[in-house]
DOVEX-627175 format. One record per residue: x negated, y, z of N, C-alpha, C in turn; residue in three letters. Coordinates in Angstrom, 2 decimals. Layout:
# DOVEX-627175
NODE     npx     npy     npz    capx    capy    capz     cpx     cpy     cpz   r
NODE       X       Y       Z       X       Y       Z       X       Y       Z ALA
...
//
This chain:
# DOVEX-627175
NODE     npx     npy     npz    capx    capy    capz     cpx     cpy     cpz   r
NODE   16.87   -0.75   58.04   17.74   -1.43   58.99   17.61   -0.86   60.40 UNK
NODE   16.12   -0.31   60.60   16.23    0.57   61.80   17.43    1.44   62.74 UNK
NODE   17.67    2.34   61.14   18.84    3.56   61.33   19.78    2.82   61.80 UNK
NODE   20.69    1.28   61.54   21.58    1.04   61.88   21.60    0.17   63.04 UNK
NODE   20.51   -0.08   63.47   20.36   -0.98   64.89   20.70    0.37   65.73 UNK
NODE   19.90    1.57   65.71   20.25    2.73   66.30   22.06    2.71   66.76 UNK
NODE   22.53    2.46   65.49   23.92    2.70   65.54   25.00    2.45   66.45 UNK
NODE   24.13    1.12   66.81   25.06    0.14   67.95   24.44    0.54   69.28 UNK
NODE   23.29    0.93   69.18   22.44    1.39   70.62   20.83    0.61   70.89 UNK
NODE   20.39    0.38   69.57   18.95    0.21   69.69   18.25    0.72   68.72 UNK
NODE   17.12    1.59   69.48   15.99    1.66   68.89   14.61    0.30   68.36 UNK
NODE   14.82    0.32   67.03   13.88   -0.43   66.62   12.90    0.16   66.08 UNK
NODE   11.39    0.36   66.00   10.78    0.95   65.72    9.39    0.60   65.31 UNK
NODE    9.10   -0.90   64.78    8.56   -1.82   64.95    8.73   -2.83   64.42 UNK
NODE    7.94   -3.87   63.83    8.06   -5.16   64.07    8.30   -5.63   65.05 UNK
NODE    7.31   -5.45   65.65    7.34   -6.39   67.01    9.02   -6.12   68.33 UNK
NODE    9.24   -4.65   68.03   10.62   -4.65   68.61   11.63   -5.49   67.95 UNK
NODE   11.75   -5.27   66.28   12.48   -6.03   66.18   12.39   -7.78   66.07 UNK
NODE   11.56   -8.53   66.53   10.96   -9.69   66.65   11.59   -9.98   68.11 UNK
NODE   11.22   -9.04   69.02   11.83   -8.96   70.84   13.09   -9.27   70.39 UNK
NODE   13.71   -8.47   69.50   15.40   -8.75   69.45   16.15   -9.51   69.15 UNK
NODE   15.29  -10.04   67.68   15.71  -11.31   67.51   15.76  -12.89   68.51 UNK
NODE   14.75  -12.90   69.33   14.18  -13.64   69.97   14.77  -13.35   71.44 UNK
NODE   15.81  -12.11   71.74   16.57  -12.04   72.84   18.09  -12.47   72.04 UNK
NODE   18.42  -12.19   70.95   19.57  -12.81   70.12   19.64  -14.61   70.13 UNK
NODE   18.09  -14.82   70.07   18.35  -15.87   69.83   18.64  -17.37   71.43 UNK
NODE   17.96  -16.29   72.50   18.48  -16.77   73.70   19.65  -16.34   74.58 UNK
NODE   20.10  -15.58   73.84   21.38  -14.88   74.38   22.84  -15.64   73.73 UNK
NODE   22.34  -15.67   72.61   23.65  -15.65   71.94   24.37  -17.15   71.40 UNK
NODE   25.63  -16.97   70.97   26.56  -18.10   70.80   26.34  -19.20   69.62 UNK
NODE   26.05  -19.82   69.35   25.00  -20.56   68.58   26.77  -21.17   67.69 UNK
NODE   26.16  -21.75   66.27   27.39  -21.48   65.38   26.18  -22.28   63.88 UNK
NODE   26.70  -22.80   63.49   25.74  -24.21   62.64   25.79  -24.06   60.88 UNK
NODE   25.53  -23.79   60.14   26.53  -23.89   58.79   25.23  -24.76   57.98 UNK
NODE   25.97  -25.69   56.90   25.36  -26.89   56.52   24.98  -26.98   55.04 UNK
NODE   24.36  -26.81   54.50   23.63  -26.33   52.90   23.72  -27.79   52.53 UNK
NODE   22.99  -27.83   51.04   22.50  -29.41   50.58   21.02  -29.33   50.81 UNK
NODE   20.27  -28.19   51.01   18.98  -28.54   50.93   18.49  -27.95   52.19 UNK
NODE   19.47  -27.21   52.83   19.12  -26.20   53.95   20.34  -25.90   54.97 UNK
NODE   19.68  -25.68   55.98   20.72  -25.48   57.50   20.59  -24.34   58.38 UNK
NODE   22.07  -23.33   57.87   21.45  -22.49   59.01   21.86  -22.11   59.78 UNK
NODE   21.31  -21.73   60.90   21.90  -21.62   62.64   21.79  -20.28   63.10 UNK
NODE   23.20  -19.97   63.15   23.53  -18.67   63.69   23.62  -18.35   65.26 UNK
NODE   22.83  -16.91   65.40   23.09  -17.05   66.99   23.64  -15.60   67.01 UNK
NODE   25.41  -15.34   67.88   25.72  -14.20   67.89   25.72  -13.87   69.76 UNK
NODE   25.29  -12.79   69.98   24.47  -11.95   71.08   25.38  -11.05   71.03 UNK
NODE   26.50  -11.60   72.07   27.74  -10.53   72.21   27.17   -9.66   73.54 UNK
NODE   27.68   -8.06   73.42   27.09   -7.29   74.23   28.38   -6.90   75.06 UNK
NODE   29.18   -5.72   74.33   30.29   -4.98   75.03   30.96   -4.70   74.15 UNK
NODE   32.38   -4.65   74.26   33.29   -3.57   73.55   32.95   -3.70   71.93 UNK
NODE   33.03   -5.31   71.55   32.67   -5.26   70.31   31.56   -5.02   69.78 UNK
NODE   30.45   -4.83   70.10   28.93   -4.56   70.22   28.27   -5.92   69.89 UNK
NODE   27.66   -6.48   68.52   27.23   -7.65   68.39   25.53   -7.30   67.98 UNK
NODE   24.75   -8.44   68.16   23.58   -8.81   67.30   23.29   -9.92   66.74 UNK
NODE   23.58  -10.55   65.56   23.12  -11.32   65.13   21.86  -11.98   64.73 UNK
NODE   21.31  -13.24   64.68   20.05  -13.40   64.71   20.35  -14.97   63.77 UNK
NODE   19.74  -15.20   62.61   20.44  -16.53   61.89   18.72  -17.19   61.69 UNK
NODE   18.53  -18.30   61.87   17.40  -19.06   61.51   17.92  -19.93   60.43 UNK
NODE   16.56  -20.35   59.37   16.89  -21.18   58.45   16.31  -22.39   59.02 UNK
NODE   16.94  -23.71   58.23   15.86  -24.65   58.92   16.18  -25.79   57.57 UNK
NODE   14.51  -25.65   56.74   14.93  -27.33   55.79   13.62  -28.02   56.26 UNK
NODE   13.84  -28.98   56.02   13.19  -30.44   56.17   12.79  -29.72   57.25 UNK
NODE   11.75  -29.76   57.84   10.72  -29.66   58.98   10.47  -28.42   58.90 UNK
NODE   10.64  -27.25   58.32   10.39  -26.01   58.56   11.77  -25.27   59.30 UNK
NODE   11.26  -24.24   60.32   12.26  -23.18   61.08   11.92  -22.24   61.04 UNK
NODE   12.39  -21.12   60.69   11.77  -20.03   60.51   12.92  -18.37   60.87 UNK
NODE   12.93  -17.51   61.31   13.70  -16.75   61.18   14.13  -16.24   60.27 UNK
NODE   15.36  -16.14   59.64   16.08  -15.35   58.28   15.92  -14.13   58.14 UNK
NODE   17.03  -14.26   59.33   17.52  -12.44   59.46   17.73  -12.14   60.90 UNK
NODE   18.08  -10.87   61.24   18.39  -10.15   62.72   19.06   -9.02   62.27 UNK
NODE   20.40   -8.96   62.38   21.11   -7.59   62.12   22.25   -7.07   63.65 UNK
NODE   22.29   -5.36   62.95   23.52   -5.18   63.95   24.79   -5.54   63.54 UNK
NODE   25.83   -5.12   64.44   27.14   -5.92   64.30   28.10   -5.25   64.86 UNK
NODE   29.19   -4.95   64.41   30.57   -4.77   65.38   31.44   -5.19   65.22 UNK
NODE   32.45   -6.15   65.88   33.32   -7.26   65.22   34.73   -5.61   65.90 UNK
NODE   35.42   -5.60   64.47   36.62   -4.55   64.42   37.50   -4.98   65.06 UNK
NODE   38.51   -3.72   65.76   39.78   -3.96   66.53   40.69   -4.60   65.49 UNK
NODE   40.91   -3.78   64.00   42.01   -4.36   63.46   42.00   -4.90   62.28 UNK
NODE   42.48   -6.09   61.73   42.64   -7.03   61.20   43.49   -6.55   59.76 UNK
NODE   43.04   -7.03   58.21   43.27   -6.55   57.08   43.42   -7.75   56.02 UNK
NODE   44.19   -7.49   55.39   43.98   -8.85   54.04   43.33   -8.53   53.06 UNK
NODE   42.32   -9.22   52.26   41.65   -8.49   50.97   42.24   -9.80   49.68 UNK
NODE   42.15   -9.17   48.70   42.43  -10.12   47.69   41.52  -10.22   46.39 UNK
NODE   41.58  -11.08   45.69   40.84  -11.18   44.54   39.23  -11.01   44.81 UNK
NODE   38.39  -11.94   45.90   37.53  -11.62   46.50   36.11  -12.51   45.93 UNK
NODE   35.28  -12.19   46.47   34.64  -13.57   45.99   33.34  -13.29   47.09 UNK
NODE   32.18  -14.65   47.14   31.53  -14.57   48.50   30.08  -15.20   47.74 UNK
NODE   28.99  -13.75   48.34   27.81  -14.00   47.18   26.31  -14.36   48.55 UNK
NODE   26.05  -15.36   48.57   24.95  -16.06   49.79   23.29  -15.67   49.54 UNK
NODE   22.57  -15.34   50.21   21.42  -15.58   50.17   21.24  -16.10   51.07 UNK
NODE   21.19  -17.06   51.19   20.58  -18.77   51.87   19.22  -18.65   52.38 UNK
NODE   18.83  -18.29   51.65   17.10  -18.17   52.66   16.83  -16.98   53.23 UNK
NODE   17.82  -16.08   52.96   17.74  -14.32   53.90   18.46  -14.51   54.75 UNK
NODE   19.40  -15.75   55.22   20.87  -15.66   55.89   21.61  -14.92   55.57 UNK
NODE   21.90  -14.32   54.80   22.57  -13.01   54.60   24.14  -13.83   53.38 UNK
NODE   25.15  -13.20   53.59   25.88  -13.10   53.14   26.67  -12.20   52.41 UNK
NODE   27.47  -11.65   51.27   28.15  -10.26   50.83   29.43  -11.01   50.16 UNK
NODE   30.58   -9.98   50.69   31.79  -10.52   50.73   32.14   -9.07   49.68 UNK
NODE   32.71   -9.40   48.59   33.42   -7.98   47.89   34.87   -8.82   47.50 UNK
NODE   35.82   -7.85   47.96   37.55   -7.80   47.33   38.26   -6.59   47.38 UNK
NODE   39.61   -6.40   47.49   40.06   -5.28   47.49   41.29   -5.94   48.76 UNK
NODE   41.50   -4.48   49.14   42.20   -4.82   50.14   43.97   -4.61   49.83 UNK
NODE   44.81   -4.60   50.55   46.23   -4.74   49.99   46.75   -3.68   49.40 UNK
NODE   45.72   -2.18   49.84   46.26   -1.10   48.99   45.68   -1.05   47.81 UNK
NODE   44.66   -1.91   47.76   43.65   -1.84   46.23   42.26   -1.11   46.25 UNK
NODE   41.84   -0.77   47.50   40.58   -0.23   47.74   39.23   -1.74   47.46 UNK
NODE   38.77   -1.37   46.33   37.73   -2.34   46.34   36.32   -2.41   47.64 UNK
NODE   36.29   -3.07   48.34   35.38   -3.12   49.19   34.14   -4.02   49.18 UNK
NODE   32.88   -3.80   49.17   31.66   -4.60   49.49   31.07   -4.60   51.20 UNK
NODE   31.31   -5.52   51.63   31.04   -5.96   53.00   29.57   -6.57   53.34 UNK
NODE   29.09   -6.42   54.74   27.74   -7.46   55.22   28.84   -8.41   55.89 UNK
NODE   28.68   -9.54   55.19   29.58  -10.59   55.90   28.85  -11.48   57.51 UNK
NODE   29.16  -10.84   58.65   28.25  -11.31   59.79   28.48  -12.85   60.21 UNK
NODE   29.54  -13.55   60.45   29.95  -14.79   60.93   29.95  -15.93   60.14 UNK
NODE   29.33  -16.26   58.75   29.33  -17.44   57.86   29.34  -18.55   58.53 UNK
NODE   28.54  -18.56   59.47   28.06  -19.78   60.42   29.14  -19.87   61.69 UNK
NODE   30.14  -19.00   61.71   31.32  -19.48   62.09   32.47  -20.21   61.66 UNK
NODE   32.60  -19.88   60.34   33.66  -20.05   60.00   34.26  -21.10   59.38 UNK
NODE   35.40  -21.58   59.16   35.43  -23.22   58.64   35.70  -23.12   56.82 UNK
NODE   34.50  -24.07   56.47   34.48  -23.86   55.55   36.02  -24.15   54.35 UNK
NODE   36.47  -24.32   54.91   38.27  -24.59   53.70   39.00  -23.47   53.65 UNK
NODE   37.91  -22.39   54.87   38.72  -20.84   54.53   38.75  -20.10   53.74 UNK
NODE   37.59  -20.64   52.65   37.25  -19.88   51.71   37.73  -20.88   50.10 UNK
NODE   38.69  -21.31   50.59   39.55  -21.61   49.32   40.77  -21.02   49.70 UNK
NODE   40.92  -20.34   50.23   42.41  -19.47   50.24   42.00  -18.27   49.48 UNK
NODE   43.08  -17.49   48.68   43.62  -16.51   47.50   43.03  -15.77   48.61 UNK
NODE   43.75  -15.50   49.59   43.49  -14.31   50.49   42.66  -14.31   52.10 UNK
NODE   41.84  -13.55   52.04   40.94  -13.63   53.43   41.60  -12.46   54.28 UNK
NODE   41.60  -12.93   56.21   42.29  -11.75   56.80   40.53  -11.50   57.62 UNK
NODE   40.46  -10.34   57.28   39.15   -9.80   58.39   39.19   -8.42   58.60 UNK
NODE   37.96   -8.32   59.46   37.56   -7.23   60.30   36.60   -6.40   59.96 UNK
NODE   37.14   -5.13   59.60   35.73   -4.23   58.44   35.89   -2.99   59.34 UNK
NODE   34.46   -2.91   59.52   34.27   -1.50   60.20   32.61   -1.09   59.30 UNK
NODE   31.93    0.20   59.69   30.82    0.85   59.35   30.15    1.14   60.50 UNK
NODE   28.83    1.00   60.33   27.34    1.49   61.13   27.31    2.63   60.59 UNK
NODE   27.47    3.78   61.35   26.69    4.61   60.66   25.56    5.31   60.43 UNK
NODE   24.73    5.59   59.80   23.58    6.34   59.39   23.25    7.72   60.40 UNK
NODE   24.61    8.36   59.98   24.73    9.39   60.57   26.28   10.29   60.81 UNK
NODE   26.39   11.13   61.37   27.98   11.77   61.45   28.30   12.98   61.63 UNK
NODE   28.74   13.97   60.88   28.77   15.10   60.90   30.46   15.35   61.66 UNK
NODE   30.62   16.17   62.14   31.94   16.54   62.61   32.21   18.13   62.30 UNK
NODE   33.43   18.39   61.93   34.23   20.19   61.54   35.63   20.14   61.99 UNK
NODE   35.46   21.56   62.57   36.89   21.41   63.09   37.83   21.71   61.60 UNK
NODE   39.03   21.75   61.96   39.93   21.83   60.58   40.90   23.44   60.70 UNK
NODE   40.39   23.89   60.02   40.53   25.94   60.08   42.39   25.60   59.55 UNK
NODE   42.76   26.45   60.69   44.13   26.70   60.21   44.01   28.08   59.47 UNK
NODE   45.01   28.22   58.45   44.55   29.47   57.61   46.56   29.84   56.94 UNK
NODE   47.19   29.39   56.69   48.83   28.89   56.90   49.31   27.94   57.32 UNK
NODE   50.40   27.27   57.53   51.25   26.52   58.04   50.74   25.26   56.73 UNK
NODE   50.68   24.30   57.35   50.24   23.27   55.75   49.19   23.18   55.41 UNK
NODE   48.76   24.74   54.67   47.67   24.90   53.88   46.68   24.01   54.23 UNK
NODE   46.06   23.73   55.23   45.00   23.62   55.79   44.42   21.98   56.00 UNK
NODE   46.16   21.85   56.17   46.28   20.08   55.38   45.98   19.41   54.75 UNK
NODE   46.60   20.03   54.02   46.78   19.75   51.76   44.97   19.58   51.32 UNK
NODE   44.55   21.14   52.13   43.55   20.96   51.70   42.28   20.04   52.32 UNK
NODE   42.65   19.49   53.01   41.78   19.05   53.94   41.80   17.54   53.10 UNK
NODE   42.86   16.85   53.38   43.40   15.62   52.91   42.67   15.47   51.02 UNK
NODE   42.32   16.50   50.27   42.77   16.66   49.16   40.91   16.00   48.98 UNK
NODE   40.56   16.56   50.06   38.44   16.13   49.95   38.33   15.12   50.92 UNK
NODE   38.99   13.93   51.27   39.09   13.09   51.82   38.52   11.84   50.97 UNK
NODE   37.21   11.28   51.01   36.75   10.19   50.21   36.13    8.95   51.06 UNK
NODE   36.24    7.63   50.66   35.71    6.40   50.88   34.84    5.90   49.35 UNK
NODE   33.70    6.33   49.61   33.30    5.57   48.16   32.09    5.08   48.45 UNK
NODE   31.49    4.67   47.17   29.89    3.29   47.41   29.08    4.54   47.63 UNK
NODE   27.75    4.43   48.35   26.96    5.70   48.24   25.89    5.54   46.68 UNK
NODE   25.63    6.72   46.61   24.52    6.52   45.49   23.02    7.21   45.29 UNK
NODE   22.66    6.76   45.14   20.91    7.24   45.52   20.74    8.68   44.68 UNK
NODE   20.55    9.60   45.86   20.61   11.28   45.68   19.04   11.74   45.34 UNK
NODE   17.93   10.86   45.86   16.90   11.20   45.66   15.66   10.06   45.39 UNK
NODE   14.39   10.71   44.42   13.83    9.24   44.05   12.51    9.03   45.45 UNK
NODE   12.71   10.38   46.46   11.61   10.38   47.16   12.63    8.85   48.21 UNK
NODE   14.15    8.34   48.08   14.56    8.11   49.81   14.45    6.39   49.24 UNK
NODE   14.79    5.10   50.08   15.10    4.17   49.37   16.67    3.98   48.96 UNK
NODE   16.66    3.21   47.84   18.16    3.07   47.35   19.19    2.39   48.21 UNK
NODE   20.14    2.80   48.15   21.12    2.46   49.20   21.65    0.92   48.96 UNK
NODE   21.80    0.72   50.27   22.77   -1.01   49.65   23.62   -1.21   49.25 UNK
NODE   24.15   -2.21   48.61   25.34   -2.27   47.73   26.72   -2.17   48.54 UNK
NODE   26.21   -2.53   50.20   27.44   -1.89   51.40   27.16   -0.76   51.81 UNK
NODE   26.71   -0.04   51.05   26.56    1.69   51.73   27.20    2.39   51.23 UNK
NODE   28.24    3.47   52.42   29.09    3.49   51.87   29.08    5.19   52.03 UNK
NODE   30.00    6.33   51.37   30.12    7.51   51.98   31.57    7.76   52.56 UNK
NODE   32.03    8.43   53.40   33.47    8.51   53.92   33.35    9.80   54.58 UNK
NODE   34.80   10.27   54.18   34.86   11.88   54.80   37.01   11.58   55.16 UNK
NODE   37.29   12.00   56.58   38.72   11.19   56.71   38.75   12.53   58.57 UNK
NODE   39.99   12.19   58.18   40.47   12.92   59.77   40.29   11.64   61.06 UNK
NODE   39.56   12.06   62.01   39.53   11.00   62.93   41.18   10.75   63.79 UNK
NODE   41.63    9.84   63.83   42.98   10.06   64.77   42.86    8.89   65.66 UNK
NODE   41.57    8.54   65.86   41.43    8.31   67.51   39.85    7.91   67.84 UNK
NODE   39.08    7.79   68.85   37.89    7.79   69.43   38.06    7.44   70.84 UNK
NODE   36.51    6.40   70.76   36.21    6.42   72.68   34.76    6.09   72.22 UNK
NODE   34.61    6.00   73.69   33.12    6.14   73.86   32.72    4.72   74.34 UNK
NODE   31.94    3.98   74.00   31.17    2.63   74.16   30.41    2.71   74.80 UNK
NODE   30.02    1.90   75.74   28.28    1.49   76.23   27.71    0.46   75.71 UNK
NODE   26.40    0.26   75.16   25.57   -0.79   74.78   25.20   -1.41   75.95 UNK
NODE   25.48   -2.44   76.57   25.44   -3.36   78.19   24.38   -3.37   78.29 UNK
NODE   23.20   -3.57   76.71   21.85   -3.71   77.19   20.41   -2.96   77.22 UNK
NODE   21.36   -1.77   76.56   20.26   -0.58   76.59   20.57    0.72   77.30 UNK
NODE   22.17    0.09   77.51   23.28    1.69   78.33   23.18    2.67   77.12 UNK
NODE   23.07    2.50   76.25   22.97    3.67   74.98   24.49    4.26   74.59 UNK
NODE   24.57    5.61   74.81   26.45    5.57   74.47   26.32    5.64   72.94 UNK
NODE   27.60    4.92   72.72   28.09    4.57   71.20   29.71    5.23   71.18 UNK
NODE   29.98    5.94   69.75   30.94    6.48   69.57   31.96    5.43   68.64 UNK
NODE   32.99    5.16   69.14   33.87    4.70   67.95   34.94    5.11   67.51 UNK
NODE   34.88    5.38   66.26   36.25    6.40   65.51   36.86    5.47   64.61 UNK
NODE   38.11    6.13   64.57   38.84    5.55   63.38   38.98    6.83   62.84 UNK
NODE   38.87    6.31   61.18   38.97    7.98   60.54   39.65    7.53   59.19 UNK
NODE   40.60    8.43   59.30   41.59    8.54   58.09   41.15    8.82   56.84 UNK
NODE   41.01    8.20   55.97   39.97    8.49   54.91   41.38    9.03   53.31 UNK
NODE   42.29    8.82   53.87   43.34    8.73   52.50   43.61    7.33   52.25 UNK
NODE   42.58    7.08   51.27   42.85    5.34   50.62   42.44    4.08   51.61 UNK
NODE   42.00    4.45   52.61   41.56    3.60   53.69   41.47    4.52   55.28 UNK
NODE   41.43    3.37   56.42   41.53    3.43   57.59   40.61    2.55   58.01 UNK
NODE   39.25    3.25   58.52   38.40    2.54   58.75   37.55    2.83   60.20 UNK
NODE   36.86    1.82   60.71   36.31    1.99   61.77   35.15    2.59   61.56 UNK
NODE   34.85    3.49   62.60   33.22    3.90   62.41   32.38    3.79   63.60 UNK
NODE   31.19    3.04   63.47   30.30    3.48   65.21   29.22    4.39   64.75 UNK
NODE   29.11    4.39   65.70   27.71    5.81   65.52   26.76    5.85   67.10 UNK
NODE   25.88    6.03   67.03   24.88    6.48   67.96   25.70    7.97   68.05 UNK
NODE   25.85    8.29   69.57   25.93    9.52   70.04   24.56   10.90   69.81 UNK
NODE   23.35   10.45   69.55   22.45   11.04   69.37   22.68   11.48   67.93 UNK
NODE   23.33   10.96   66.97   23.40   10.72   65.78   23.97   11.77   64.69 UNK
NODE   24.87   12.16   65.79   25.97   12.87   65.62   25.60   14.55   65.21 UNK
NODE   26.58   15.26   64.34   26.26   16.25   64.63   27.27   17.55   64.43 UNK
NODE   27.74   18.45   64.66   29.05   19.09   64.77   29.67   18.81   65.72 UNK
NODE   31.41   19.29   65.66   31.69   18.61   66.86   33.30   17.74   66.84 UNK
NODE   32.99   16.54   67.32   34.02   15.48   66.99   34.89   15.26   68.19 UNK
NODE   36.42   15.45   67.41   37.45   15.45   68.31   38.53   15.04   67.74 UNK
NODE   39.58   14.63   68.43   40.87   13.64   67.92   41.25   15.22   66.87 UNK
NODE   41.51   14.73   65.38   42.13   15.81   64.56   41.11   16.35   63.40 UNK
NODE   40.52   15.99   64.00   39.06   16.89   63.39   38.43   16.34   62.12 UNK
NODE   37.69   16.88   61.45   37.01   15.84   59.90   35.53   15.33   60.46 UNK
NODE   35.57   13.98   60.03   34.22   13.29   60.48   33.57   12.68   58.91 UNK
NODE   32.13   13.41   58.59   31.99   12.82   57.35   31.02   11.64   57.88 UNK
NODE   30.64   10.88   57.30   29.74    9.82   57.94   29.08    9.08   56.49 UNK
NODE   27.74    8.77   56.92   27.16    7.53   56.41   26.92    5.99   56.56 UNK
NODE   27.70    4.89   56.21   28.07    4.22   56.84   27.55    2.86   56.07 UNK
NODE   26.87    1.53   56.50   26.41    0.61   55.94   27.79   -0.87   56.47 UNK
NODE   28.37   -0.67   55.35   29.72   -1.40   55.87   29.21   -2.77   56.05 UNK
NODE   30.32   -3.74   56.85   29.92   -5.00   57.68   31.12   -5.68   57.82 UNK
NODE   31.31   -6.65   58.35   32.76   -7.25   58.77   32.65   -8.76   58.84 UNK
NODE   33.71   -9.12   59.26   33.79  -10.79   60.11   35.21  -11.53   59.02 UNK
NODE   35.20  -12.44   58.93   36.24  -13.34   58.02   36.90  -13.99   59.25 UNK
NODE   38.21  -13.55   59.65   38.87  -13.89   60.77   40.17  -15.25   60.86 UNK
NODE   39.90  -16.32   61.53   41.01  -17.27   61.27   41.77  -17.35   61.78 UNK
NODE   42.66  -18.00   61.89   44.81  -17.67   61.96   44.67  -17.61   63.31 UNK
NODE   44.14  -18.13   64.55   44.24  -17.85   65.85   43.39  -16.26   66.67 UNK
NODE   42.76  -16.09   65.59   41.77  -14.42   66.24   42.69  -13.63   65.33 UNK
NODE   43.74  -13.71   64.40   44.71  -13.12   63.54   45.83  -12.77   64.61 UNK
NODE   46.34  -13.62   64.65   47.59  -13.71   65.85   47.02  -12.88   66.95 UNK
NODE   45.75  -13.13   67.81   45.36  -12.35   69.00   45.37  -11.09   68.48 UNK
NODE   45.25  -10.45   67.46   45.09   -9.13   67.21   45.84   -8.22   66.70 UNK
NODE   47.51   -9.53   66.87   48.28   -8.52   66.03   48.92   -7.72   67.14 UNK
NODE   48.97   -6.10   66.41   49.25   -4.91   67.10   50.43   -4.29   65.91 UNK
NODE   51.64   -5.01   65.38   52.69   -4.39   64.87   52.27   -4.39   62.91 UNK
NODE   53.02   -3.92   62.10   52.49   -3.79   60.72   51.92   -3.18   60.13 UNK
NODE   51.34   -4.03   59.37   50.18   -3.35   58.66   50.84   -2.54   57.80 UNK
NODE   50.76   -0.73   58.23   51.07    0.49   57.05   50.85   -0.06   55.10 UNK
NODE   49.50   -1.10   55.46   48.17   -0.45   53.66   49.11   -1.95   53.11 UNK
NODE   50.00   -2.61   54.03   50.71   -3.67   53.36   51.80   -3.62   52.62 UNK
NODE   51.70   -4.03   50.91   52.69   -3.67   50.71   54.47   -4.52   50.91 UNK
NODE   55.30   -3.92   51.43   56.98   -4.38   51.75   57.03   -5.17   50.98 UNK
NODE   56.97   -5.44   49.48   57.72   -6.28   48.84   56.94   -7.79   49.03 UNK
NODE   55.84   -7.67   49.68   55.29   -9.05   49.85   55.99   -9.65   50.89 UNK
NODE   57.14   -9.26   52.46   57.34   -9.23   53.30   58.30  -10.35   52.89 UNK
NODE   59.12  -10.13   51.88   60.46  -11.04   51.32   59.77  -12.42   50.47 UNK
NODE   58.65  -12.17   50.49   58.15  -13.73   49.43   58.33  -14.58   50.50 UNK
NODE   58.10  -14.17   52.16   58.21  -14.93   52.84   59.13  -16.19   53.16 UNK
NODE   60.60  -15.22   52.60   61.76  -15.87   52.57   62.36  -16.33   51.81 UNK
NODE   61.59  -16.74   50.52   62.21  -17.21   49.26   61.63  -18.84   49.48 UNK
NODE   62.77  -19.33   48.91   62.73  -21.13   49.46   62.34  -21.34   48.10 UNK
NODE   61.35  -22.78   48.38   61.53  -23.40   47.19   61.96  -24.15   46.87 UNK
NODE   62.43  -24.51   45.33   63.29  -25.41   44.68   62.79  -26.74   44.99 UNK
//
């Protein structure tokens, strides 16, 4: 979890750092309640900059409090529908995992960050609208060789992947079930500050083919060289927020491309 605190702009390197963090999450941040039968747990989100989160969730039954979890976070610019989903809890880790597919049919496994936001009757709807972006591990950047008119396209586009990662070696640990690999043309980037460490953070969107996804990265992280056009492969521990009809509306920026048209007309069919 180190590598991906890096991601957002902290070095953890330690217990005891990450104990400081939690314990600055937990006086910093926006406090958010969610209610078990045997257990209660209290979320605290530690908003920084520019989408830059830390989460910090305590459990609390009968008379015991104890810390869960402490993760990084980036709540995404743009907003997606997934379907056929389902939502799997570890209650005493705080931890949450959200897997569905999204409207083009890309199956996705998420770190679900906001549980302790959200109202619970949202999760009897068919369809969830949220915010999925990646931490990444790490980020390679290549420029894209023109070689004919096209060519260079075709081929580029043709090694373009979003898939689960899978454990390459028995010396590393096994990857999480949100770890992801992605190789996509970036077609846009800026540069972030972490407010509380000043650490610059990169954020891309990168064209992956079957998906359009966010990426952050530690600037240190990086390696090649990344520019609007260019191929960004990345290692990425995917994450995301379950967003409700008023942070939906704030974010709409025109139609969703990965949506498909013929759902557009169900709108307008009356019922009998």
């Amino acid at each position: 979890m180190s590598e991906i605190f890096k991601a957002i702009g902290f070095e953890i390197t330690d217990e005891e750092s990450y104990d400081t963090l939690a314990v600055q999450a937990e006086d910093s941040g926006e406090c958010s309640v969610l209610y078990r039968t045997d257990l209660t747990l209290h979320g605290r989100c530690w908003r920084l900059s520019d989408g830059l989160e830390v989460w910090s969730v305590l459990c609390e039954r009968e008379n015991d409090l104890f810390y869960a979890d402490c993760r990084p976070a980036f709540r995404s610019r743009y907003a997606r529908t997934i379907r056929s989903w389902e939502l799997i809890e570890y209650e005493e880790d705080g931890e949450a995992v959200v897997k569905g597919k999204t409207s083009s049919g890309v199956e996705v496994v998420f770190e679900l960050q906001n549980l302790t936001e959200i109202d619970p009757h949202l999760f009897r709807e068919q369809e969830l609208q949220i915010a999925l972006a990646g931490l990444a591990y790490d980020v390679h950047g290549e420029p894209v060789r023109q070689s004919r008119i096209g060519a260079s396209n075709e081929k580029a586009v043709s090694s373009f992947f979003f898939k689960r990662a899978v454990q390459t070696s028995a010396d590393i640990d096994a990857p999480c079930d949100n770890d992801y690999d992605i190789r996509g043309r970036i077609i846009a980037m800026k540069e972030l500050k972490n407010a509380a460490t000043g650490a610059k953070v990169l954020w891309l969107f990168v064209d992956a083919g079957s998906i359009r996804l966010e990426v952050i990265a530690n600037a240190t992280d990086v390696t090649g060289a990344l520019k609007l056009g260019s191929i960004a492969e990345a290692s990425v521990w995917l994450q995301g927020h379950v967003l409700e009809a008023h942070e939906v509306t704030a974010r709409f920026e025109g139609v969703d491309p990965e949506h498909p048209r013929s759902d557009y007309w169900l709108l307008l069919r009356r019922g009998n």
